[in-house]
N, CA, C and O atoms as CSV, one atom per row, in Angstrom:
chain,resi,resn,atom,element,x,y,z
A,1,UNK,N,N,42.472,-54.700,133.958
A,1,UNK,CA,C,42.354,-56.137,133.809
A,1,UNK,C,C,40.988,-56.451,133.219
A,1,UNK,O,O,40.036,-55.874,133.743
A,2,UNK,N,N,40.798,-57.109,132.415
A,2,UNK,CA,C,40.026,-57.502,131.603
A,2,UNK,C,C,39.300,-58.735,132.540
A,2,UNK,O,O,39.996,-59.665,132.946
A,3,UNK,N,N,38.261,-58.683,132.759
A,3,UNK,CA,C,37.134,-59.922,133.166
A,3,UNK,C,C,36.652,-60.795,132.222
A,3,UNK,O,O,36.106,-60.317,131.228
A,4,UNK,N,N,36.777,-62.296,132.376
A,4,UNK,CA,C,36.390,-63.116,131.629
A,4,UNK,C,C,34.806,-63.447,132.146
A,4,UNK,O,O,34.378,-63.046,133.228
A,5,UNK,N,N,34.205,-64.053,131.417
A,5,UNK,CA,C,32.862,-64.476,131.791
A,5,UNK,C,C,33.037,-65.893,131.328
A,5,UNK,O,O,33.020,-65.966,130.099
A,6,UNK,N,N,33.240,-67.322,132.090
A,6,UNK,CA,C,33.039,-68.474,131.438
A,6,UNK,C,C,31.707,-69.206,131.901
A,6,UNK,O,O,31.476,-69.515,133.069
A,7,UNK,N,N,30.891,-69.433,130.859
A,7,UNK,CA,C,29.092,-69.994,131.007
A,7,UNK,C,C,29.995,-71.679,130.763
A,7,UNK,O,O,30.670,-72.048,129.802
A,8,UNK,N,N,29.647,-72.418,132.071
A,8,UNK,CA,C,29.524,-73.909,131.870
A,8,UNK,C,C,28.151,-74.229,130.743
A,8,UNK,O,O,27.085,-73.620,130.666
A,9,UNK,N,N,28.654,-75.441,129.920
A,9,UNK,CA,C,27.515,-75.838,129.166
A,9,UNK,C,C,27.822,-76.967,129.120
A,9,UNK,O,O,28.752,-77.416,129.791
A,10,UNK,N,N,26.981,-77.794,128.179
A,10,UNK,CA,C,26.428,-79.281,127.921
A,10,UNK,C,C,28.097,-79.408,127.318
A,10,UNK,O,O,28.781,-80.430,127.384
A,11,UNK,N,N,28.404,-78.452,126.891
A,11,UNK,CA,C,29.719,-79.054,125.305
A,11,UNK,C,C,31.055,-78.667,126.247
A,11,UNK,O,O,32.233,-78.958,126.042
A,12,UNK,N,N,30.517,-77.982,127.243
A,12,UNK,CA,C,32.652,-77.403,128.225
A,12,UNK,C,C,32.293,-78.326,129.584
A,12,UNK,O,O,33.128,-78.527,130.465
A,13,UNK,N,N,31.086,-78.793,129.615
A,13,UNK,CA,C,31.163,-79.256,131.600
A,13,UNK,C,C,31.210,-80.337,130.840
A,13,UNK,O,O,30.392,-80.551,129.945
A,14,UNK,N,N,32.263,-81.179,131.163
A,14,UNK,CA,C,32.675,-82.428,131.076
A,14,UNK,C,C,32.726,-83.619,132.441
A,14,UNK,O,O,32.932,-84.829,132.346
A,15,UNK,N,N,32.471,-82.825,133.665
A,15,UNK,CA,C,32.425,-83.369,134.868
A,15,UNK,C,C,33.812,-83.630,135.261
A,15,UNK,O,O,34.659,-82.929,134.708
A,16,UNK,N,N,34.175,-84.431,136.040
A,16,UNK,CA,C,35.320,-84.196,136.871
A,16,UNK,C,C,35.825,-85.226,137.090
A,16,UNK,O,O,35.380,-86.208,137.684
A,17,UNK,N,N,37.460,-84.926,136.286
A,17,UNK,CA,C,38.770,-85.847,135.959
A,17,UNK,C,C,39.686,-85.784,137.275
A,17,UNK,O,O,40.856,-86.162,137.215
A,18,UNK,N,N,39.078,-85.256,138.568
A,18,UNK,CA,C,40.128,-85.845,139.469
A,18,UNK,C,C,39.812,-86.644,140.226
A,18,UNK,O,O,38.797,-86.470,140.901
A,19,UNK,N,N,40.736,-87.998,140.376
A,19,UNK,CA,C,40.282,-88.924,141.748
A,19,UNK,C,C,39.810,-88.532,142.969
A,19,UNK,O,O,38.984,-89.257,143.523
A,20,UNK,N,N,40.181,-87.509,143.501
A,20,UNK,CA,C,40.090,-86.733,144.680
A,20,UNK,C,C,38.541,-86.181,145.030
A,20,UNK,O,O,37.863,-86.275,146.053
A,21,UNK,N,N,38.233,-85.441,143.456
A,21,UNK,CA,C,36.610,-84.947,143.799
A,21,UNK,C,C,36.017,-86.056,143.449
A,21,UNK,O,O,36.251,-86.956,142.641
A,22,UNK,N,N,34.829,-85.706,144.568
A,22,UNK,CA,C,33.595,-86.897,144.516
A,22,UNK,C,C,32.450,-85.901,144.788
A,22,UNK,O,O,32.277,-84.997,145.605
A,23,UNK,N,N,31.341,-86.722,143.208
A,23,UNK,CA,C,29.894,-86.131,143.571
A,23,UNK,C,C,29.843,-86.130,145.289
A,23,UNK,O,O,30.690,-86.782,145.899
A,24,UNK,N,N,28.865,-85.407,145.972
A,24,UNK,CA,C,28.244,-85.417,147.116
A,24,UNK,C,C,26.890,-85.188,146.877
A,24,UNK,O,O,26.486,-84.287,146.142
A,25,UNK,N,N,25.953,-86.221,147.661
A,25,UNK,CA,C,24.732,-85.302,147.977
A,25,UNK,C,C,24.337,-84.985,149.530
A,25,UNK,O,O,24.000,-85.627,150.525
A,26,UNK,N,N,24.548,-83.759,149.199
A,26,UNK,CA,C,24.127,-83.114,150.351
A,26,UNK,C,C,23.199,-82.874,151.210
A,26,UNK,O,O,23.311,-82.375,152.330
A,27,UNK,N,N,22.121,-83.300,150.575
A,27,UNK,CA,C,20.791,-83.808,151.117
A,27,UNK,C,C,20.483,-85.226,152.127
A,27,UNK,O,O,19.875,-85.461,153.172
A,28,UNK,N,N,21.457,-86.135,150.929
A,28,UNK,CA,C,21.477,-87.162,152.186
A,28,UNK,C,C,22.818,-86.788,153.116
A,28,UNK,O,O,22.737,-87.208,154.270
A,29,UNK,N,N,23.527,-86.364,152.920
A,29,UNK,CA,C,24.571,-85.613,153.664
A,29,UNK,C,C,25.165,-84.941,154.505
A,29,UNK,O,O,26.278,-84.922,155.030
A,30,UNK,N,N,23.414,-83.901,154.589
A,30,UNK,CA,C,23.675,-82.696,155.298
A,30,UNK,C,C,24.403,-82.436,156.366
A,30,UNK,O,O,24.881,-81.321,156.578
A,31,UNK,N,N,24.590,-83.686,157.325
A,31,UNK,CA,C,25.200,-83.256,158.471
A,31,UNK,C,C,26.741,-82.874,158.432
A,31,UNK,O,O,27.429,-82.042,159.024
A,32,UNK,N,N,26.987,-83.874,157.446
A,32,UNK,CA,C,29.092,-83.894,157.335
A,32,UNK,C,C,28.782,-82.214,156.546
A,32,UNK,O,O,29.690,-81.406,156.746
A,33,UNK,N,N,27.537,-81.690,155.672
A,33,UNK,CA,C,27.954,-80.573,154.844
A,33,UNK,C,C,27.816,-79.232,156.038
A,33,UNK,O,O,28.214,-78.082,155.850
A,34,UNK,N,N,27.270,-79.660,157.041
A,34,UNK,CA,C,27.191,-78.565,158.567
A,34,UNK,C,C,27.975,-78.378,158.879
A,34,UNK,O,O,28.403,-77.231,159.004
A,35,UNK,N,N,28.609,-79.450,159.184
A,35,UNK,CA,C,30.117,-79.862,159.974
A,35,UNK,C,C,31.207,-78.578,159.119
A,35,UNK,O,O,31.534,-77.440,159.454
A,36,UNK,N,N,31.515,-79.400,157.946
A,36,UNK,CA,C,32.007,-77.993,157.458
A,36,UNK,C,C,31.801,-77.128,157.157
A,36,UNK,O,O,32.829,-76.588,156.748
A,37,UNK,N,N,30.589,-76.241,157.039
A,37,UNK,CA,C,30.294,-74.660,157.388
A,37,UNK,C,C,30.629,-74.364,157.982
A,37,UNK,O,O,31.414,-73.417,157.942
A,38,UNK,N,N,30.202,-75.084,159.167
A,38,UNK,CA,C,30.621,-74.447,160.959
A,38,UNK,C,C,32.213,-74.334,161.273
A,38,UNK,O,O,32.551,-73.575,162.181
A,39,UNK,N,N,33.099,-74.985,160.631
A,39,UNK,CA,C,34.348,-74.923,161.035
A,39,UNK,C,C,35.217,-73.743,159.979
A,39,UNK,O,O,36.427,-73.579,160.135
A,40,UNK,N,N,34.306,-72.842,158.737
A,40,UNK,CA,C,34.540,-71.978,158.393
A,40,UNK,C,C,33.774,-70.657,159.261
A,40,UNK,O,O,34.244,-69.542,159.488
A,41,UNK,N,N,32.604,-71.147,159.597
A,41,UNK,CA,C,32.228,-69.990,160.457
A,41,UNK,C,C,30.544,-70.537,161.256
A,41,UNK,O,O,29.671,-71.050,160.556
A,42,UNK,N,N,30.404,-70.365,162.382
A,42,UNK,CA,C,29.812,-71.306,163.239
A,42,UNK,C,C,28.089,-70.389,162.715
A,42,UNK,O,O,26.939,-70.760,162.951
A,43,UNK,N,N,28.358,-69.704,162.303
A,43,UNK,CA,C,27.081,-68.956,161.864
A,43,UNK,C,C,26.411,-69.418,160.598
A,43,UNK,O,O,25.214,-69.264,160.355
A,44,UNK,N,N,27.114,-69.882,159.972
A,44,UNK,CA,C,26.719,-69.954,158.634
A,44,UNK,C,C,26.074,-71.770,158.795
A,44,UNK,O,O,25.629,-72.333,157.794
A,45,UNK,N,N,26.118,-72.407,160.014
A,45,UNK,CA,C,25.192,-73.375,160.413
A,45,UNK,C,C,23.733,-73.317,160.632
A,45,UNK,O,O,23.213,-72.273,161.026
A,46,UNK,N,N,23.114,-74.276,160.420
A,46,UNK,CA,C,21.850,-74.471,160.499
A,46,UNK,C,C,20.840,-75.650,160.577
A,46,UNK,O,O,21.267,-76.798,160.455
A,47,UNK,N,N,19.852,-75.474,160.726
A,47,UNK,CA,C,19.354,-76.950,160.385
A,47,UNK,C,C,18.585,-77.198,159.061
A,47,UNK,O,O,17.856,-76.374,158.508
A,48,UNK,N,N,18.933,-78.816,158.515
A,48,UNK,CA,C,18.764,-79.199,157.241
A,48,UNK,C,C,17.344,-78.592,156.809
A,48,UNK,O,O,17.228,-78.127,155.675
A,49,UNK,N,N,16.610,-78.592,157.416
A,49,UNK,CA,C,15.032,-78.014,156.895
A,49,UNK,C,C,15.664,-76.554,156.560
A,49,UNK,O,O,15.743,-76.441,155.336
A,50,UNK,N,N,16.092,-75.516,157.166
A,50,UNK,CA,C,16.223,-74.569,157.054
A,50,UNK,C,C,17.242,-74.202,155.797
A,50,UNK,O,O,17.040,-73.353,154.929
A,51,UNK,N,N,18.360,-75.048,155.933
A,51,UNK,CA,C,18.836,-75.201,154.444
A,51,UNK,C,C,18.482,-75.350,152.875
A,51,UNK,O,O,18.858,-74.806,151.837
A,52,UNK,N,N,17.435,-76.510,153.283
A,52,UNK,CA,C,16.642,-76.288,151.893
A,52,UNK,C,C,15.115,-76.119,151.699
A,52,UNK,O,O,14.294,-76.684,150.977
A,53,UNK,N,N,15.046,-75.111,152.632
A,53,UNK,CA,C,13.826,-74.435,152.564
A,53,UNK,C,C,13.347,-73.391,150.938
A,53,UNK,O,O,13.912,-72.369,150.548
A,54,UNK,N,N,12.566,-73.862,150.514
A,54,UNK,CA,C,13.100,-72.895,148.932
A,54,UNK,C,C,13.595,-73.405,147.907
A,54,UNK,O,O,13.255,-73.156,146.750
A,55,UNK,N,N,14.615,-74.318,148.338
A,55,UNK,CA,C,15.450,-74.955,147.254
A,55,UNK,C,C,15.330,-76.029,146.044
A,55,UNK,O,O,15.286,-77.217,146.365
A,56,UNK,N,N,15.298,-75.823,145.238
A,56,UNK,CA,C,15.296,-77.008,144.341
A,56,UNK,C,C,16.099,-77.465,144.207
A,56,UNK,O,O,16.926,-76.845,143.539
A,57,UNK,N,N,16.495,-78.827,144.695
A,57,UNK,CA,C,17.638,-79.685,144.694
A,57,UNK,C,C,18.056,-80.062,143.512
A,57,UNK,O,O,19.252,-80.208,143.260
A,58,UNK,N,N,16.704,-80.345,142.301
A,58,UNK,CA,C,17.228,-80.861,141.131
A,58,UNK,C,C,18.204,-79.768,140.123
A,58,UNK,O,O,18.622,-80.197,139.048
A,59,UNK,N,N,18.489,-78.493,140.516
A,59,UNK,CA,C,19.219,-77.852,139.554
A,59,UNK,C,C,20.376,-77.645,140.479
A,59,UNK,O,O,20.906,-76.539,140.375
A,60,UNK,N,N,20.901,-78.492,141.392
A,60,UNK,CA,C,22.480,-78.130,142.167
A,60,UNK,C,C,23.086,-79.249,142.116
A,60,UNK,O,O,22.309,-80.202,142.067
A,61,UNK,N,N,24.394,-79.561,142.105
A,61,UNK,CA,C,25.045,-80.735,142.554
A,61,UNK,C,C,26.600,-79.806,143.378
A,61,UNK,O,O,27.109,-78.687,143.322
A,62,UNK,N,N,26.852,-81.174,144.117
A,62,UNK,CA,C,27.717,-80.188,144.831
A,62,UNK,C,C,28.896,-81.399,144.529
A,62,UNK,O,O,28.526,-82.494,144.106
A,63,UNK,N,N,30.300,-81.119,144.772
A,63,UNK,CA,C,31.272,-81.840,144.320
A,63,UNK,C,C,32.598,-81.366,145.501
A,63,UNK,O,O,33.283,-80.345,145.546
A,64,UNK,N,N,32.577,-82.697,146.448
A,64,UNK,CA,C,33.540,-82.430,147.504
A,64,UNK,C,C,35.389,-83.230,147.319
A,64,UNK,O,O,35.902,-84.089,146.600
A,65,UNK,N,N,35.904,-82.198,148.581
A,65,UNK,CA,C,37.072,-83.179,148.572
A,65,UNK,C,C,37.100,-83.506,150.334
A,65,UNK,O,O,37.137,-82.665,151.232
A,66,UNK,N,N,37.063,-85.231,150.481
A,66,UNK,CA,C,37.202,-85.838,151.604
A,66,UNK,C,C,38.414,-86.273,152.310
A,66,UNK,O,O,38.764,-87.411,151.998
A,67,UNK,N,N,39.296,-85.556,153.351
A,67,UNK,CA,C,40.314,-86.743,153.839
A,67,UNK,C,C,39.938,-86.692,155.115
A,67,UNK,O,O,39.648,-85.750,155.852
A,68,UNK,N,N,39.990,-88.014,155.289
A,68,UNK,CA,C,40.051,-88.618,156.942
A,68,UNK,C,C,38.589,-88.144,157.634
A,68,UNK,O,O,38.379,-87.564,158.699
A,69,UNK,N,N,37.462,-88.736,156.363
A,69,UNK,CA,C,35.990,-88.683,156.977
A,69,UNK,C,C,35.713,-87.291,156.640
A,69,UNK,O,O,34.760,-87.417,155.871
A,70,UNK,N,N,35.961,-85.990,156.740
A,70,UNK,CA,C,35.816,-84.958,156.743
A,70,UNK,C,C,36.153,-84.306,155.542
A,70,UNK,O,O,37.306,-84.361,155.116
A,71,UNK,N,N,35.011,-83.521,154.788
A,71,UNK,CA,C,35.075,-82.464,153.646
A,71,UNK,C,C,36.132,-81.288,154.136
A,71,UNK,O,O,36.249,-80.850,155.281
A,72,UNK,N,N,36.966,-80.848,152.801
A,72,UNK,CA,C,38.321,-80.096,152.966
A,72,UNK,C,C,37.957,-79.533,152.376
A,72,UNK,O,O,38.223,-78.361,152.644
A,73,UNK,N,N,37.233,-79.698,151.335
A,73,UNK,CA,C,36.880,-78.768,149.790
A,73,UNK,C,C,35.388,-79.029,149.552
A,73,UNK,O,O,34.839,-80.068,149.918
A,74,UNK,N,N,34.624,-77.802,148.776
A,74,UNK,CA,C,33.421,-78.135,148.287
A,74,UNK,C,C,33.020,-76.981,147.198
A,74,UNK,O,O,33.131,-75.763,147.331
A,75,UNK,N,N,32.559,-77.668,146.164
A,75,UNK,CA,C,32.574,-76.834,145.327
A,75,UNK,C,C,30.927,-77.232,144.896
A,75,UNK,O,O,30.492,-78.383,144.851
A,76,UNK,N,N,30.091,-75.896,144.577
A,76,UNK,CA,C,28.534,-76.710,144.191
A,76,UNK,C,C,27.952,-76.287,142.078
A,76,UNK,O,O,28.526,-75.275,141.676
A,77,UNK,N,N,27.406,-76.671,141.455
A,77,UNK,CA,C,26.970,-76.458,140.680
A,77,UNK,C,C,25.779,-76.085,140.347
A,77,UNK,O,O,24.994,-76.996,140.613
A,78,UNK,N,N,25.168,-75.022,139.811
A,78,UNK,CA,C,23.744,-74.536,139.908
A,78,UNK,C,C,23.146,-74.509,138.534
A,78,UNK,O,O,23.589,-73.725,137.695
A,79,UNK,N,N,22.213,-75.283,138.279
A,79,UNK,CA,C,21.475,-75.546,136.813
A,79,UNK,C,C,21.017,-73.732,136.151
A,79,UNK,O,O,19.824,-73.612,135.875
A,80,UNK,N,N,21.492,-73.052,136.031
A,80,UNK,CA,C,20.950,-71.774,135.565
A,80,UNK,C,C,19.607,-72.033,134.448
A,80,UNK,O,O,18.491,-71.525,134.549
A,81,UNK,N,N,19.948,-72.701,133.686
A,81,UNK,CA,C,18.923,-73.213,132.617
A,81,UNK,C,C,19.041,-74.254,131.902
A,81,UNK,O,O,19.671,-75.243,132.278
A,82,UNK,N,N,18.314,-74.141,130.524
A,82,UNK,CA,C,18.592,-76.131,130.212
A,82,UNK,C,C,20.184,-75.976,129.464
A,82,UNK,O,O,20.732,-76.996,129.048
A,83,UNK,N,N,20.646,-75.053,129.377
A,83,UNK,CA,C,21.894,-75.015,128.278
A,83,UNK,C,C,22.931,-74.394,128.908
A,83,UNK,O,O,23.985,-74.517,128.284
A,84,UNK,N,N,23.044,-73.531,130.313
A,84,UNK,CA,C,23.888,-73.089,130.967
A,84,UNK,C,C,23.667,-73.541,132.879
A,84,UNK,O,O,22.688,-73.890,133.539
A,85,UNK,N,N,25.249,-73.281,133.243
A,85,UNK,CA,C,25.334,-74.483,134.433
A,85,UNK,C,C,26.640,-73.006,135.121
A,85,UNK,O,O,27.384,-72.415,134.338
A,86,UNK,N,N,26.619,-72.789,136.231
A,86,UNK,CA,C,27.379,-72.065,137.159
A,86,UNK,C,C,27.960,-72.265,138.122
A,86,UNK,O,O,27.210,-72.417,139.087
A,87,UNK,N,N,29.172,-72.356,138.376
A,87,UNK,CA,C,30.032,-72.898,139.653
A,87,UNK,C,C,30.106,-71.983,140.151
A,87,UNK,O,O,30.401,-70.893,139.660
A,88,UNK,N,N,29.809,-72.282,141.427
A,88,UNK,CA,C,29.578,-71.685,142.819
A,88,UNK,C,C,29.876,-72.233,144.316
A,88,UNK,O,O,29.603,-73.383,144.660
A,89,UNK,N,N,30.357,-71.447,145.000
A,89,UNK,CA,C,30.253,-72.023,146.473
A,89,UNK,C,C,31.335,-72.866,146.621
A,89,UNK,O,O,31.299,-74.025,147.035
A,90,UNK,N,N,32.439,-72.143,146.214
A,90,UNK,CA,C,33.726,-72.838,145.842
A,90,UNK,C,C,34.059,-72.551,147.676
A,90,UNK,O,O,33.721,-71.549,148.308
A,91,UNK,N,N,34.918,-73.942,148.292
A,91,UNK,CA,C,35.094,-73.177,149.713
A,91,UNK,C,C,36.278,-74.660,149.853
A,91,UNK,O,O,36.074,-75.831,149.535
A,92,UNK,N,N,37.396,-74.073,150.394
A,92,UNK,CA,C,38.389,-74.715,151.082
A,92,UNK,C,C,38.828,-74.473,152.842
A,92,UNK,O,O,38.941,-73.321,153.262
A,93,UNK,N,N,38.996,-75.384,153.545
A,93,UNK,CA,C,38.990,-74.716,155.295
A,93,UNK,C,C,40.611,-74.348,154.827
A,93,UNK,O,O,41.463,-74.749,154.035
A,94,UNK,N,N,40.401,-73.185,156.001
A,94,UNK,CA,C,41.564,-72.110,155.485
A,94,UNK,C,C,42.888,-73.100,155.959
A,94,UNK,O,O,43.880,-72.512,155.527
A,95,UNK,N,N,43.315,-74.324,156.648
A,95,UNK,CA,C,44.588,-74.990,156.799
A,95,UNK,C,C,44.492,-76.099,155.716
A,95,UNK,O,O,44.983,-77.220,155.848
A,96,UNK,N,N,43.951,-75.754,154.860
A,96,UNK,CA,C,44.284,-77.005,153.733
A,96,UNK,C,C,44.038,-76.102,151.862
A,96,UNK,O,O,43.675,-76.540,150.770
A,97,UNK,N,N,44.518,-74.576,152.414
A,97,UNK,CA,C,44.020,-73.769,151.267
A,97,UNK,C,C,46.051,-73.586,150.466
A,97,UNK,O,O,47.132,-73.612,151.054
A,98,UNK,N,N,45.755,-73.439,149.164
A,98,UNK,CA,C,46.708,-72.887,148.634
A,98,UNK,C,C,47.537,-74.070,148.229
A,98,UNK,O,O,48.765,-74.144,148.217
A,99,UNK,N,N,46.593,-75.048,147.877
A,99,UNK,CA,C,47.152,-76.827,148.144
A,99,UNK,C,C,46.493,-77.225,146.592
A,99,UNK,O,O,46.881,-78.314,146.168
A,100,UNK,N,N,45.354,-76.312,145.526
A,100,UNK,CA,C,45.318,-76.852,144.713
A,100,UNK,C,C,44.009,-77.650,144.820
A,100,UNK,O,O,43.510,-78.347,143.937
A,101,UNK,N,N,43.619,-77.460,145.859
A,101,UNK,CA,C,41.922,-78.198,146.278
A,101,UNK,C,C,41.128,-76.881,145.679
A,101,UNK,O,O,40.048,-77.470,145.654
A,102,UNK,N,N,40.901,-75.982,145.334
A,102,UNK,CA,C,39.548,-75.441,144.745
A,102,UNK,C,C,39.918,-75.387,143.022
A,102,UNK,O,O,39.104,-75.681,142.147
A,103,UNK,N,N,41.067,-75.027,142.827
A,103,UNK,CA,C,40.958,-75.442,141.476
A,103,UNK,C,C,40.987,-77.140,140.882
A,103,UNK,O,O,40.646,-77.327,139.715
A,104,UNK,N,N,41.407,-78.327,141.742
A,104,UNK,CA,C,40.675,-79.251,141.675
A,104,UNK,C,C,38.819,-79.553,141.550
A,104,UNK,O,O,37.998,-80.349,141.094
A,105,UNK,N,N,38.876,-78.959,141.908
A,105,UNK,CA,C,36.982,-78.924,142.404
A,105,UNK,C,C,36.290,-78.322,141.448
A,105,UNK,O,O,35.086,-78.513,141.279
A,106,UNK,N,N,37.143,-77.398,140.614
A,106,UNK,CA,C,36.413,-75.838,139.433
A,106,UNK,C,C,36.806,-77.081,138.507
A,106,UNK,O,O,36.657,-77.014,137.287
């Protein structure tokens, strides 16, 4: 099987044609973005300082799916440089997977 390599750029990231995903910021956010870590795995919680300890916020955006108050889907974007952009951190909770929510989100 042959591996594709697709580099998001200025001319293919067009941003996002579904009603469903919505920018998030996670910064002002953090707590609903805990909430769902922890209900994929209670470890992978933390506190917001510790989260973006390091981080430069200005090269990520993250892009969720919400029902009933609560993130189902989250997908994040990472500025690699000024001309290339990387999707990452694609994550669906495993009773709402196989529904078409992460390739919504990609």
């Amino acid at each position: 099987m042959d591996l594709v390599k697709f580099i998001c750029t200025d001319e293919n990231l067009k941003g996002c044609t579904s009603d469903e995903v919505a920018e998030f910021d996670a910064y002002e956010n953090y707590d609903m973005l805990n909430e769902f870590f922890g209900k994929h795995d209670k470890s992978l919680m933390c506190s917001k300082e510790e989260y973006f300890d390091g981080f430069d916020y200005n090269t990520w955006d993250d892009y969720v799916i919400i029902e009933n108050g609560e993130i189902i889907a989250r997908a994040g974007i990472w500025k690699v440089n000024e001309r290339e952009w990387e999707v990452a951190g694609v994550s669906t909770l495993p009773e709402y997977r196989r529904k078409g929510y992460g390739e919504k989100l990609v």
